[in-house]
C-alpha positions in Angstrom: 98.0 124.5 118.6 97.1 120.6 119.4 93.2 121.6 118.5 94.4 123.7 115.2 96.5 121.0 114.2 93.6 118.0 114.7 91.3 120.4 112.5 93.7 120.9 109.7 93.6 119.1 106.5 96.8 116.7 106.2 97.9 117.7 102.8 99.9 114.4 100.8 103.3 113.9 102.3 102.7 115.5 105.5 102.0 113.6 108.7 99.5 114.1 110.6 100.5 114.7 114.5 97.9 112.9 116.9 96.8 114.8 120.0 98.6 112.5 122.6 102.1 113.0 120.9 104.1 116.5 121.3 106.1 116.1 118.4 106.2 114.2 115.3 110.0 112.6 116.0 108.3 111.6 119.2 105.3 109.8 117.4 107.2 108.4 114.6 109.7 106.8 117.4 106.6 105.3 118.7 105.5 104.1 116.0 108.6 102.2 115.3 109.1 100.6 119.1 105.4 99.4 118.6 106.4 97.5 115.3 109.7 96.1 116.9 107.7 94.9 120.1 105.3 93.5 117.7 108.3 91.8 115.4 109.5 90.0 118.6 106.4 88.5 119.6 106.4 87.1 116.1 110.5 85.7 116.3 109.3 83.9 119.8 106.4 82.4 117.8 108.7 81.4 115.6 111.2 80.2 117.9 109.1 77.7 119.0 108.6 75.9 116.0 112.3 76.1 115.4 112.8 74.4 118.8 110.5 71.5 118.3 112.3 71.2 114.8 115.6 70.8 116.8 114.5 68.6 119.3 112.7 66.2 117.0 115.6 66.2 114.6 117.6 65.2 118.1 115.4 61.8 118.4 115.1 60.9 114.9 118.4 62.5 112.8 117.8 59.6 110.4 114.2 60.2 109.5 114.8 64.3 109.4 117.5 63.3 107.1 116.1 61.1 104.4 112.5 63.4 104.5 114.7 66.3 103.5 115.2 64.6 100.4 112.0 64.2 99.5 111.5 68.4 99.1 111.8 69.6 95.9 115.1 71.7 96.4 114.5 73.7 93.2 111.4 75.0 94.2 112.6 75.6 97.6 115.7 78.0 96.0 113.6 79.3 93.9 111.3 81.1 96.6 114.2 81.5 98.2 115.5 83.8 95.3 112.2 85.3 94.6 111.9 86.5 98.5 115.2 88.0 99.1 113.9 89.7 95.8 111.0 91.3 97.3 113.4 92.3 100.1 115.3 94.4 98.2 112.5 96.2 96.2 110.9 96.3 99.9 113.8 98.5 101.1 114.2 100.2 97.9 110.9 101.5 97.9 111.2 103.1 101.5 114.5 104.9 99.9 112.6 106.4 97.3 109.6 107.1 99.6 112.3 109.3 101.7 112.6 111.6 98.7 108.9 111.7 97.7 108.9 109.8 94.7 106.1 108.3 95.6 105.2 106.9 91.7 108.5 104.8 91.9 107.3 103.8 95.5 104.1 102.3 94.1 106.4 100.8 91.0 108.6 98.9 93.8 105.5 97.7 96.1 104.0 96.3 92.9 107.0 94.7 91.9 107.2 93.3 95.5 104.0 92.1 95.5 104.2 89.7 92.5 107.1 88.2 94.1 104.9 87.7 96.9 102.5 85.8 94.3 105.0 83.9 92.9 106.1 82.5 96.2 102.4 81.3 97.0 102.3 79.8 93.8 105.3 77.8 93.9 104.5 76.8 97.6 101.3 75.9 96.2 102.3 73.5 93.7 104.3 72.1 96.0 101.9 71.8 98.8 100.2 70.0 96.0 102.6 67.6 95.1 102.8 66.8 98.7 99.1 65.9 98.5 99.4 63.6 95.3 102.1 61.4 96.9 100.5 61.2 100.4 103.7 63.2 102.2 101.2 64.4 104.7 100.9 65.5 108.6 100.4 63.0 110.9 97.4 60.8 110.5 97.0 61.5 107.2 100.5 60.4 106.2 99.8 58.0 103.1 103.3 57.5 101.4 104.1 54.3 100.4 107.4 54.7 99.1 109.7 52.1 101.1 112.6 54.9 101.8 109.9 57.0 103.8 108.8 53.8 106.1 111.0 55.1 108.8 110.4 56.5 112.7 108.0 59.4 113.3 108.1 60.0 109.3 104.8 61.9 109.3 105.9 64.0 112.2 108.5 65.5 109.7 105.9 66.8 107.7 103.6 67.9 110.7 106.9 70.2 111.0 106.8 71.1 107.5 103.7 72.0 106.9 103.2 73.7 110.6 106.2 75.7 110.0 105.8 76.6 106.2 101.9 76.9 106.8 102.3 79.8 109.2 105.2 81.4 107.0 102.4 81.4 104.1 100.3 83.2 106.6 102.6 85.8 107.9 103.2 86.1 103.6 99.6 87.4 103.4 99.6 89.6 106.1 102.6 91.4 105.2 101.3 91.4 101.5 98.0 92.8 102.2 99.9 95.6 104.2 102.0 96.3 101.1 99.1 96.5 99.2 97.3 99.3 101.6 101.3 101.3 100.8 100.7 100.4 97.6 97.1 102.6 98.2 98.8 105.3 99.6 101.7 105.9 97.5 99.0 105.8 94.7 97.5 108.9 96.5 100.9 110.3 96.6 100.9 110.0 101.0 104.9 109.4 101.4 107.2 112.4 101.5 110.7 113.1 103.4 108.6 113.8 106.7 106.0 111.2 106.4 107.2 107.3 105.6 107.2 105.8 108.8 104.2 103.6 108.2 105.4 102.0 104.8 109.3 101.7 106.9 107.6 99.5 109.6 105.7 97.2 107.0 108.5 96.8 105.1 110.6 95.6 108.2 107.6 93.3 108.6 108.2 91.9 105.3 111.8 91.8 106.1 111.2 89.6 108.9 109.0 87.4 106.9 112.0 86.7 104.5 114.2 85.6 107.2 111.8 83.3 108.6 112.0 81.7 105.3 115.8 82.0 104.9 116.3 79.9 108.1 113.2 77.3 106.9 115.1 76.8 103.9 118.5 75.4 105.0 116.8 73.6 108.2 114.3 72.0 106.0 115.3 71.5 102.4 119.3 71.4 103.1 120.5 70.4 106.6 
């Protein structure tokens, strides 16, 4: 039955079983304890970062409090808007992929993806504006504005742009995944038995967004 099934051609919205699995609730489970196992790896990396955060902002509650003020809070609430967006297309899209539809699946993952875009572009210009001023890591802080002349001021941005650097990342990861579901519900590949894969990449872009929903108040509002 293993060997028929292995030979078979996987017709669009039905999984395919692999040869190491007896049934497909058993693979599918899998599937979804590999992607949590992988998801906490990814909190602990964050975790981290979100540690040093805390411990800096410990030593130096001044500094951390007058470099907040510096970030431009709009753009910050805007991403913040335009992600929890994406989540909820993101989720949508697995609904829909539940009952087959897979042309509204494709519809949503698009729709998700240029929120995705618009996020990089607003982080861009204001990576840039970060640039122009001289609101840089480390070293390469250059800001002569007297209100920034304070205690381990460019440490705040190593922070910043360590921690919103490898959100962006994570951001094009989980958006080149959506755009291989994207693929796929093109081809008409989800059905009511056979939507695991796009389920575990959207919990991957859920976890991206609450990375960014704790960055936001730690760094832009606390």
């Amino acid at each position: 039955r293993i060997l028929m099934s292995s030979e078979s051609v996987r017709l669009p919205g039905q999984p395919e079983l692999a040869h190491h699995f007896s049934t497909l609730e058993v693979q599918q489970n899998a599937a979804r304890i590999g992607m949590w196992l992988f998801l906490s790896t990814e909190i602990l990396l964050f975790a981290g970062l979100f540690c040093c955060y805390a411990a800096y902002r410990f030593l130096f509650p001044e500094t951390w409090q007058v470099a907040a003020t510096h970030l431009d809070l709009t753009l910050g609430t805007a991403n913040t808007i335009v992600l929890i967006t994406s989540s909820f297309t993101a989720a949508l899209a697995v609904d829909f992929a539940k009952q087959g539809k897979n042309k509204v699946v494709a519809a949503l993952i698009a729709f998700t993806l240029f929120c995705a875009v618009i996020f990089l572009v607003v982080k861009g210009f204001e990576w840039g504006h970060k640039f122009e001023v001289g609101t840089l890591p480390g070293p390469y802080f250059t800001s002569t504005d007297p209100s920034l002349q304070l205690p381990a001021m460019p440490l705040f941005f190593t922070v910043y742009f360590a921690t919103t650097g490898l959100h962006v990342v994570h951001v094009l990861i989980g958006g080149t995944a959506l755009g291989f579901m994207l693929v796929r519900a093109l081809k008409k590949d989800f059905g009511p038995r056979h939507y695991v894969g796009l389920e575990n990449v959207v919990l991957l872009w859920h976890v991206v967004d609450l990375v960014w929903i704790f960055l936001f108040p730690l760094l832009y509002l606390v």
